[in-house]
SERO-4910 file (N, C-alpha, C, O; in steps of 0.05 Angstrom, whole numbers):
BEGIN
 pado doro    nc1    nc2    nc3   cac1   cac2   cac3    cc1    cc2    cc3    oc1    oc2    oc3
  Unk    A    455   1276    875    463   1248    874    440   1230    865    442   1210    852
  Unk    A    416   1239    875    389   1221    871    390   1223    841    399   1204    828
  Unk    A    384   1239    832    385   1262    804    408   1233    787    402   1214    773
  Unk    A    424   1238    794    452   1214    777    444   1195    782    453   1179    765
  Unk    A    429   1183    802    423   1146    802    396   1145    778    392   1129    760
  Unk    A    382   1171    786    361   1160    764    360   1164    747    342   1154    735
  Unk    A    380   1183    730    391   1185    698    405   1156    690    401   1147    667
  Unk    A    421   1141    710    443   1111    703    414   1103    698    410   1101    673
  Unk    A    386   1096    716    380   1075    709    358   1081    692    347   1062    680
  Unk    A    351   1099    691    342   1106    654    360   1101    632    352   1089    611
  Unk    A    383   1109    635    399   1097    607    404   1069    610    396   1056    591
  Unk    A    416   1056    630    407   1019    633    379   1008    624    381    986    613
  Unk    A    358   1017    626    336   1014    617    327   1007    585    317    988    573
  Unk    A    337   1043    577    342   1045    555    359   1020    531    353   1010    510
  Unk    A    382   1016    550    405   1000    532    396    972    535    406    954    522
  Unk    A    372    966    557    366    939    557    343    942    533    341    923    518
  Unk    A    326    965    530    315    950    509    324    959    483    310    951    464
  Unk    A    343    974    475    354    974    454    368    945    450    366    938    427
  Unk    A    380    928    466    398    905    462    368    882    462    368    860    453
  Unk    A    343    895    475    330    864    472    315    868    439    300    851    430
  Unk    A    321    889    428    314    896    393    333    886    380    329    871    361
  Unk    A    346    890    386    377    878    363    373    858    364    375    849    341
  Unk    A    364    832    387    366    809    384    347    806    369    349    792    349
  Unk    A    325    818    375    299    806    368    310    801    325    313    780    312
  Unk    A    314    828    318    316    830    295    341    815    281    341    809    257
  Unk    A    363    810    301    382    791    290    364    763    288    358    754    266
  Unk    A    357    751    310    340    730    302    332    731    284    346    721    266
  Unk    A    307    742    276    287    746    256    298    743    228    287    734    209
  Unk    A    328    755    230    346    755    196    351    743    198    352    735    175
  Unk    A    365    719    218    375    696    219    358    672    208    366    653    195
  Unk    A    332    676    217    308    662    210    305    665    177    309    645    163
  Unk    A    300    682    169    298    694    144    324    684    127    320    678    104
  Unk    A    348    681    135    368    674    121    361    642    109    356    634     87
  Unk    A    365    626    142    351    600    143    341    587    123    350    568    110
  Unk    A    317    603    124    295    600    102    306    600     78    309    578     68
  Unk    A    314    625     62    317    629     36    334    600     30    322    585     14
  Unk    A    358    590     39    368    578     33    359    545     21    370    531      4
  Unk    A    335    540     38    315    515     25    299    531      4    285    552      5
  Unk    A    307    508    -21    286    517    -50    262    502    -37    262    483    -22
  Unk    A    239    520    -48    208    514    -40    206    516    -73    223    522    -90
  Unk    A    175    506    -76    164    490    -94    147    495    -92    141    492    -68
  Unk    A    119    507   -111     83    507   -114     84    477   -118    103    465   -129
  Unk    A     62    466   -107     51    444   -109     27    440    -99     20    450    -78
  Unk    A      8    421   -116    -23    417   -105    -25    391    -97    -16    369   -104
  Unk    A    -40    401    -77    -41    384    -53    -76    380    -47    -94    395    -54
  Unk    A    -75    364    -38   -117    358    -25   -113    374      6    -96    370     24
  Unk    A   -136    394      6   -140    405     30   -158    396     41   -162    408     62
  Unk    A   -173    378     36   -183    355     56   -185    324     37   -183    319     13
  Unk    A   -188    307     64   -200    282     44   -212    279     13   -233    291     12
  Unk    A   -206    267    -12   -222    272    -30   -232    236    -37   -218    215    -36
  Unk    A   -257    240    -42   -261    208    -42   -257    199    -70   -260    213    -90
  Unk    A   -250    170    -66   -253    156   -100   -276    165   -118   -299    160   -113
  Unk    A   -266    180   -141   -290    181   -161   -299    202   -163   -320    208   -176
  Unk    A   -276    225   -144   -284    250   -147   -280    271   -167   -259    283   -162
  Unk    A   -293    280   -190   -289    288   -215   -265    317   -206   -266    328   -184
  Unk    A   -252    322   -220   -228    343   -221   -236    366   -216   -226    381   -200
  Unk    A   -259    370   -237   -276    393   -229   -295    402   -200   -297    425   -192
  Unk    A   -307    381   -190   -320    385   -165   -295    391   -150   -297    415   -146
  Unk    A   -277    384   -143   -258    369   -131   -244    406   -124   -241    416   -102
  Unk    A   -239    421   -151   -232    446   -158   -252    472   -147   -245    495   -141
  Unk    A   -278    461   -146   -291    487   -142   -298    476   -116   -287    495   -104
  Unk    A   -306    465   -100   -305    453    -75   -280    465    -57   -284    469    -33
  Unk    A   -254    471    -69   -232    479    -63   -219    454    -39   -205    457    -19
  Unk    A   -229    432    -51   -207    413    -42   -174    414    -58   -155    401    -50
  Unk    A   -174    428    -77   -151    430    -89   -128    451    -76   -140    470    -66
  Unk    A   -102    453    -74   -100    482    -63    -71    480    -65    -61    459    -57
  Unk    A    -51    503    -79    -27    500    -80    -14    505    -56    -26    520    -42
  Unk    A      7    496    -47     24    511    -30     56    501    -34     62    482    -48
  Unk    A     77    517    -19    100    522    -26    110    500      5    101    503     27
  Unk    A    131    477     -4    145    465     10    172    458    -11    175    462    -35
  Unk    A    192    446     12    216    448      6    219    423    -20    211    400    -19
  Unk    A    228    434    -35    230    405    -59    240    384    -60    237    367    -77
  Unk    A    256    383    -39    266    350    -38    239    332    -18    239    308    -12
  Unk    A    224    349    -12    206    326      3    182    325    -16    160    315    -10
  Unk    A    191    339    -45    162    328    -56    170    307    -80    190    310    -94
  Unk    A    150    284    -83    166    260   -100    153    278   -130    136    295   -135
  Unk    A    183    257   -149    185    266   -171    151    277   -186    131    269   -174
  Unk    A    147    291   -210    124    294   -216     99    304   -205     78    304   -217
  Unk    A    102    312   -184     79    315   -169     68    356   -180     77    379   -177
  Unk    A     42    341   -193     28    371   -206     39    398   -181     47    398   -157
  Unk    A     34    424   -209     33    447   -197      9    463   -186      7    480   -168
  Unk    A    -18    445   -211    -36    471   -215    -63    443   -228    -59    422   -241
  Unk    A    -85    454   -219   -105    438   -228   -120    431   -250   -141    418   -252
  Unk    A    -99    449   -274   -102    449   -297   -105    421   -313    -86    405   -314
  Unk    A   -128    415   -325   -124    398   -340   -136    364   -329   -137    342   -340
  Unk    A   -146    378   -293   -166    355   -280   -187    360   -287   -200    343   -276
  Unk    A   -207    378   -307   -231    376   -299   -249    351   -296   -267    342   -281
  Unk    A   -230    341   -322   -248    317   -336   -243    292   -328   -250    272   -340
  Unk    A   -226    293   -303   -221    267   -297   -223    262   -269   -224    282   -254
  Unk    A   -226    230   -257   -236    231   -228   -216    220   -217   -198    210   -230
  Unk    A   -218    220   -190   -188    213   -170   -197    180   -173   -219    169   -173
  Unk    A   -169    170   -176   -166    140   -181   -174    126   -158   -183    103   -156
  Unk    A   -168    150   -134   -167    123   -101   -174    147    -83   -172    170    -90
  Unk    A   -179    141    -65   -180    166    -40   -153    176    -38   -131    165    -42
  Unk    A   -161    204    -28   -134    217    -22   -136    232     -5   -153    250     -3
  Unk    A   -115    226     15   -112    235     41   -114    267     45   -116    278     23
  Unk    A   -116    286     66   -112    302     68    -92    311     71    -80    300     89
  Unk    A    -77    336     56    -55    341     46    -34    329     34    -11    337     37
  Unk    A    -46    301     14    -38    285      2    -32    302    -27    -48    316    -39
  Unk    A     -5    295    -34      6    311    -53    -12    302    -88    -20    278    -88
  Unk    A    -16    310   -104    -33    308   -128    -19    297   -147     -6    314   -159
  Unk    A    -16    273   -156     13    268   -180     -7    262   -205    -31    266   -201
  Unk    A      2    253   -232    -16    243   -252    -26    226   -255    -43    224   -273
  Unk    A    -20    205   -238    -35    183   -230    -60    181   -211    -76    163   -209
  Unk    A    -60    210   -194    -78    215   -175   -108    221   -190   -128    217   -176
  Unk    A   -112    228   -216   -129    232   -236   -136    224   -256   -127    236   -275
  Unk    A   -157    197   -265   -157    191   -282   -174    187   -303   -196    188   -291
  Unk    A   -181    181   -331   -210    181   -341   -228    155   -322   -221    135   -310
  Unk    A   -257    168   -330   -271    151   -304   -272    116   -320   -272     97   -304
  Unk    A   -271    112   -341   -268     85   -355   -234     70   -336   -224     47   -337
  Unk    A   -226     95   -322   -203     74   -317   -204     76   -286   -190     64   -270
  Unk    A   -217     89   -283   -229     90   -243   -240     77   -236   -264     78   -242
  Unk    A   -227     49   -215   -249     41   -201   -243     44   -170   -224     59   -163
  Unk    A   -260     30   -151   -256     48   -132   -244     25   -115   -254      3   -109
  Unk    A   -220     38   -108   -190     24   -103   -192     23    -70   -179      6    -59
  Unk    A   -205     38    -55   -216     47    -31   -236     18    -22   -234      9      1
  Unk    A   -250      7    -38   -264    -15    -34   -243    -39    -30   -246    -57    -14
  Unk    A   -216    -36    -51   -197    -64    -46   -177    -63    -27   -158    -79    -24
  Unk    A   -182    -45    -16   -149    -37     -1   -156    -60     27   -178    -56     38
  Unk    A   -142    -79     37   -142    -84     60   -152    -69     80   -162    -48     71
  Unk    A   -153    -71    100   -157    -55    136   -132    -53    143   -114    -69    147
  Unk    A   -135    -22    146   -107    -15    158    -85    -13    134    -61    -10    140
  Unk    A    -91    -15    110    -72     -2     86    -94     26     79   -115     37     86
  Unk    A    -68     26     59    -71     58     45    -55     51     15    -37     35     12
  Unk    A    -69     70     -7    -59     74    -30    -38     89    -33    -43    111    -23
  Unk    A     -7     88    -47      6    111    -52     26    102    -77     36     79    -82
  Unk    A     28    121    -87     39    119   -113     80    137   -108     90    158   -100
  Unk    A     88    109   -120    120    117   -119    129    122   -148    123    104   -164
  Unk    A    140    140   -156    149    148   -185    182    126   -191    200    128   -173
  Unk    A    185    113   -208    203    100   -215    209     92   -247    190     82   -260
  Unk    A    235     98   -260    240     95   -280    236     69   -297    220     54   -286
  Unk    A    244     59   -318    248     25   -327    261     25   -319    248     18   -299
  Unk    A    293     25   -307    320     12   -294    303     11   -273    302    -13   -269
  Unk    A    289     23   -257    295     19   -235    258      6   -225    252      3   -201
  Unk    A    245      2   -241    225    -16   -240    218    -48   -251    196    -60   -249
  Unk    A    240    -58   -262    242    -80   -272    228    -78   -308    213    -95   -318
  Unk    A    234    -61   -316    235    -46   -341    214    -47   -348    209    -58   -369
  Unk    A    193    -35   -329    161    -27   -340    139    -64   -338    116    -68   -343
  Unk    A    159    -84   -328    145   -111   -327    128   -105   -306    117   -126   -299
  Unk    A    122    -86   -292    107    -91   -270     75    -87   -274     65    -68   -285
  Unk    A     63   -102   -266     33    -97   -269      8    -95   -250     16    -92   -227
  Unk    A    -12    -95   -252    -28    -81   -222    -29   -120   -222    -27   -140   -235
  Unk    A    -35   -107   -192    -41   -150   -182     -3   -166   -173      2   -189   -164
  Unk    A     14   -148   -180     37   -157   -180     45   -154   -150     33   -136   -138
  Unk    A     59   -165   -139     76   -153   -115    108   -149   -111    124   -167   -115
  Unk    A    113   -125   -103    139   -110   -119    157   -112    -84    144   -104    -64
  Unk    A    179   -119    -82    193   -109    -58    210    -90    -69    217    -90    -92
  Unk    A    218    -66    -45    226    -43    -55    251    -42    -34    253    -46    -10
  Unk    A    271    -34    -57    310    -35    -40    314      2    -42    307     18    -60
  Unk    A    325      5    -19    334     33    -16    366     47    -16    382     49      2
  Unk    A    366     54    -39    410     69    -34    402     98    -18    386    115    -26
  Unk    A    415     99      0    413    128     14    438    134     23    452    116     32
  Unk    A    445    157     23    471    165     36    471    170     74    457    188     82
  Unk    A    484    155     90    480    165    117    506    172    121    524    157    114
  Unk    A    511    198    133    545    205    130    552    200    112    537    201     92
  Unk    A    576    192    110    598    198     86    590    171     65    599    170     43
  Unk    A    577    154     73    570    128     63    540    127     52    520    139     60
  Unk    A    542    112     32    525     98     15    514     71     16    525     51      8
  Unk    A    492     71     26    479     41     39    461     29     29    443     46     32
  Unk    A    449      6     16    435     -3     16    430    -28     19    445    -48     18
  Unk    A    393    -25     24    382    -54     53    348    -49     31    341    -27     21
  Unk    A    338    -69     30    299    -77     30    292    -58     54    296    -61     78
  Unk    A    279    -39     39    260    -23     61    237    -38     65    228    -40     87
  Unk    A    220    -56     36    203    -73     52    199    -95     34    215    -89     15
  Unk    A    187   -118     28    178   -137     11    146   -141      9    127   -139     24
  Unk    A    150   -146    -13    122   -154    -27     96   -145    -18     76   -154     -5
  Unk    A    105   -118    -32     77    -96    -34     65    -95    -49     71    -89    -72
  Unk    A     42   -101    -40     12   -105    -67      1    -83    -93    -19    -69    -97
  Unk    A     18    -87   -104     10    -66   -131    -19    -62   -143    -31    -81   -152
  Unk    A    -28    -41   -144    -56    -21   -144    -56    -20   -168    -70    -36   -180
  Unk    A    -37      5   -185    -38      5   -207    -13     10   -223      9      8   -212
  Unk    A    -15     14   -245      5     29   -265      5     47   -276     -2     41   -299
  Unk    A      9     68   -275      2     90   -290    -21     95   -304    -43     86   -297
  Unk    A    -18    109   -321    -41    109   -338    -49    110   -366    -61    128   -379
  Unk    A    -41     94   -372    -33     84   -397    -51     85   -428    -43     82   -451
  Unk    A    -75     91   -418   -101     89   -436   -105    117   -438   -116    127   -458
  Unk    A    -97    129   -421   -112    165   -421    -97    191   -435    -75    202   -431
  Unk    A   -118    195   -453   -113    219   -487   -106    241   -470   -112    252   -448
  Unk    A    -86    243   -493    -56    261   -483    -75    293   -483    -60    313   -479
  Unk    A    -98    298   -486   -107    321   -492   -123    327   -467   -138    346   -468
  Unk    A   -121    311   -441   -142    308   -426   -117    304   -403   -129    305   -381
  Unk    A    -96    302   -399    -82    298   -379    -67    316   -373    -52    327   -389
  Unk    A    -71    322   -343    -51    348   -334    -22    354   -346    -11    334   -356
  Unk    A    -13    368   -346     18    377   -354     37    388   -333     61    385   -330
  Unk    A     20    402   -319     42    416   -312     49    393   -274     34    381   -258
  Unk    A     85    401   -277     92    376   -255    120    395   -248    132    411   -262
  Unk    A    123    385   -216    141    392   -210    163    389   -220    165    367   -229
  Unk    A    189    407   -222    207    389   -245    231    370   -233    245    380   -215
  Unk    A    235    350   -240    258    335   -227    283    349   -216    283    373   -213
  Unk    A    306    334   -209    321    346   -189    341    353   -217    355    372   -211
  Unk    A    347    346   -242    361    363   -259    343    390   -274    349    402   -295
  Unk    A    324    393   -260    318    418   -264    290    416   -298    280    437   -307
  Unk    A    282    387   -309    263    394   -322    238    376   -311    234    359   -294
  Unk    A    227    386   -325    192    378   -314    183    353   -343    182    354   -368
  Unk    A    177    331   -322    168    306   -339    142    313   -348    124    298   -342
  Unk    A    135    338   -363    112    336   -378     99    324   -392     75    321   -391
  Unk    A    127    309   -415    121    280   -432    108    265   -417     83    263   -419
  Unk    A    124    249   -396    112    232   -382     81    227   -371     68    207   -365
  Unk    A     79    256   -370     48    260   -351     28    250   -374      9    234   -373
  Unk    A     37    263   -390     15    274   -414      9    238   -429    -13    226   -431
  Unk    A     31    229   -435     24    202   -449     22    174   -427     29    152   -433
  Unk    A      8    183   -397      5    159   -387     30    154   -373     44    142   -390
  Unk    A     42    157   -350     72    149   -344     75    113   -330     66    108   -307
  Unk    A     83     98   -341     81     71   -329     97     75   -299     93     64   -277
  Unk    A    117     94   -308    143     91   -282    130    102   -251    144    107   -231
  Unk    A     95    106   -255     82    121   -230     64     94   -223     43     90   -237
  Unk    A     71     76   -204     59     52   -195     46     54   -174     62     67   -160
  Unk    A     29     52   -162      6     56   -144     11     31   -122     16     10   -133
  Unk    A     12     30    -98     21      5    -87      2      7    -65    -12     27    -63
  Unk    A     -3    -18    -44    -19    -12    -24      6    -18      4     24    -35      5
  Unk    A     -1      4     27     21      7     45      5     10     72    -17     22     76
  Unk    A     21     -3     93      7      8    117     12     44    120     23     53    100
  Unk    A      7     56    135     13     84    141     39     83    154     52    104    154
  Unk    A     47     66    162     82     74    173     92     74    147    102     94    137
  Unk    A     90     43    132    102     44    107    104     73     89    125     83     79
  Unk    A     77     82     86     77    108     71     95    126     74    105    141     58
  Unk    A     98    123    102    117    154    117    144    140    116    165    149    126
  Unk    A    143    121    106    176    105    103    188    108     76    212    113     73
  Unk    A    170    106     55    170    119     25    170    154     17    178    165     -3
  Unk    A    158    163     40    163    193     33    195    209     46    212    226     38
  Unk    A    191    193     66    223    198     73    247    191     57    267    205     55
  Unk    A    243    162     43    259    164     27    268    183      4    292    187     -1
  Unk    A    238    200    -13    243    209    -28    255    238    -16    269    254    -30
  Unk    A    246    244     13    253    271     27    282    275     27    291    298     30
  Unk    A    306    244     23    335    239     25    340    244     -3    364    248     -7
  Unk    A    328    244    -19    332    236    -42    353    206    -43    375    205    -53
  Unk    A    341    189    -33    353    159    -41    349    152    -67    340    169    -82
  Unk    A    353    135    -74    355    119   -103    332     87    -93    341     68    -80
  Unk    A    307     89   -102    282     66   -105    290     58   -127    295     68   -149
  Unk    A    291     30   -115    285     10   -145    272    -14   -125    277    -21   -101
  Unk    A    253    -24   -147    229    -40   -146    239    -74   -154    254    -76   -173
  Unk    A    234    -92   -143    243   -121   -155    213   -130   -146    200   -126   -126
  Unk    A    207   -152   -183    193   -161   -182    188   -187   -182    195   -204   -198
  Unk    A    169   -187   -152    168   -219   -140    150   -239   -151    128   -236   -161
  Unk    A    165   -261   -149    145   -288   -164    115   -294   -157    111   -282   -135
  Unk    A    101   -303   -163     84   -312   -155     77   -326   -136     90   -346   -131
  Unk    A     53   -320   -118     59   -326    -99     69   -329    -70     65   -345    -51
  Unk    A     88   -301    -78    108   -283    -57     84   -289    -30     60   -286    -31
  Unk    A     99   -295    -12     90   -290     27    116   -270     32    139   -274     27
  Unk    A    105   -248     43    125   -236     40    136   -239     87    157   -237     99
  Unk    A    114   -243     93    110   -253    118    143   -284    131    155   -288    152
  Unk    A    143   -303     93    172   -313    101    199   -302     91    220   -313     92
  Unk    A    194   -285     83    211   -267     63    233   -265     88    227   -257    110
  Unk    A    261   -273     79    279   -262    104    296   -247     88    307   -255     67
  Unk    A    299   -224    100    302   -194     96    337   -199    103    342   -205    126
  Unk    A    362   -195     84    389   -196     81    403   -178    112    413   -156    110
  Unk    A    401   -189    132    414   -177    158    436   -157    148    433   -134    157
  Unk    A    454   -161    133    477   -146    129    467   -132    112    459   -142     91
  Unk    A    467   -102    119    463    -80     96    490    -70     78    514    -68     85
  Unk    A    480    -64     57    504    -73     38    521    -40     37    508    -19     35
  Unk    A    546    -41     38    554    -12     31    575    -16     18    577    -33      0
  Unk    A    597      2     27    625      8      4    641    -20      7    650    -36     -9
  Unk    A    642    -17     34    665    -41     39    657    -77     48    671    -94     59
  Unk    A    634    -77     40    627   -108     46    608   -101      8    585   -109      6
  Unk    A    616    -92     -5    605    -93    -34    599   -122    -50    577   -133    -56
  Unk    A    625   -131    -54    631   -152    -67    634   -172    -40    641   -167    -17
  Unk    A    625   -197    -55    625   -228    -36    667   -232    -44    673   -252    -58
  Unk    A    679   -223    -39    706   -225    -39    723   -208    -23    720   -183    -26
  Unk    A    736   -215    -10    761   -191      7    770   -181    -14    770   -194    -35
  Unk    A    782   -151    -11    786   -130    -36    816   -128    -23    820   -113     -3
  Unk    A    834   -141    -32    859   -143    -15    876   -123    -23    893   -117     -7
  Unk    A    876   -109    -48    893    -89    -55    881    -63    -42    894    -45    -31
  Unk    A    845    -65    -46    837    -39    -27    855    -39     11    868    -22     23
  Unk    A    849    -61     18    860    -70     42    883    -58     51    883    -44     71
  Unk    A    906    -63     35    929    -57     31    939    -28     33    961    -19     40
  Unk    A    902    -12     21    907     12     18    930     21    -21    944     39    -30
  Unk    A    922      1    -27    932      9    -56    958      5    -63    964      8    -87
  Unk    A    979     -3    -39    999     -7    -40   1009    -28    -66   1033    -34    -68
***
């Protein structure tokens, strides 16, 4: 009888850790499933601080440069693959650590100055990628101040509200710098091609703005939704301090300044 209790609890034993393997390894594929399902992306990134004025090349063999793989909707449009094509040129502004590398982040030194000296206390430089529709068709210029409106989908709805007003514009692309000297290679947009053109001849639609650090993390989230940025450009003079910000955020059914009486009706 002794003999039969301690064969049961050897095979109970046994079946506990055979069942605590299965989980382990169901997890683990579950994990692994997870995963595959987010597209990842090479992208170069600063693996530490890099200061204003730092030539492409130091910058490269220093191994402040360094690719790594994250999910592609949290990286904004354009943002380089590979450090190809920095040697010759120096970072426009400081860049954060693990601050993503775009074509604006590198520029000839005739067009570098050091942007780190103008920034307010308590701002930061960051560059938002934006088309002509949706930048006030390339009118924008450094010295300008741009407020920025956000369309994002929350649930089933489509909203948009001013994420903020009158943010101090840094720069504009890069407009002066020989197409033989400017990186190429870029992550590729969400229809699947890579704005190489853009990089190569100077892109105006990459504007440089100055932001507190919440702000920043308020602009990367947006692009992490993939919302729709567009930029409006403010008069002269802008306080953005009296700026009163539209309480009602605009969506499907408060669209139009009119009751939609046939929608109402339901189409009847």
């Amino acid at each position: 009888m002794r003999n039969w209790r301690v064969l049961t609890a050897a095979v109970a034993a046994v079946a506990a850790v055979l069942a605590a393997v299965g989980v382990y390894f169901y997890l683990n594929k579950a994990d692994q499933r997870a995963e595959s399902k987010v597209a990842q992306v090479p992208v170069l990134v600063a693996s530490q601080p890099i200061p204003a004025g730092t030539s492409g090349a130091t910058a490269a063999q220093r191994g402040w440069l360094t690719t790594k793989k994250v999910a592609r909707d949290a990286v904004p449009p354009g943002t380089l693959t590979s450090s190809t094509g920095l040697n010759n040129l120096v970072a426009a502004y400081a860049i954060d650590d693990g601050g993503y590398i775009t074509p604006g982040a590198f520029v000839q030194s005739t067009q570098q100055n050091d942007t780190s000296t103008t920034l307010d206390k308590g701002y930061e430089a960051m560059t938002v990628s934006v088309d002509d529709q949706h930048s006030v068709a390339g009118f924008v210029s450094p010295g300008d101040r741009v407020s920025m409106i956000v369309s994002v989908r929350v649930g089933q709805k489509m909203v948009t509200a001013y994420l903020m007003p009158g943010i101090k514009v840094l720069g504009v692309g890069a407009t002066t710098v020989a197409t033989n000297t400017q990186p190429a290679a870029a992550v590729p947009s969400g229809d699947n091609t890579t704005p190489t053109t853009q990089a190569q001849t100077g892109n105006k639609g990459l504007i440089t703005v100055e932001v507190t650090p919440h702000e920043a993390e308020q602009i990367a989230q947006s692009y992490a939704l993939n919302s729709l940025i567009y930029l409006t450009l403010d008069p002269t003079h802008f306080d953005p301090k009296s700026f009163k910000t539209p309480t009602e955020i605009v969506e499907t059914t408060n669209l139009f300044d009119q009751p939609l009486t046939e929608l109402n009706k339901g189409g009847k």
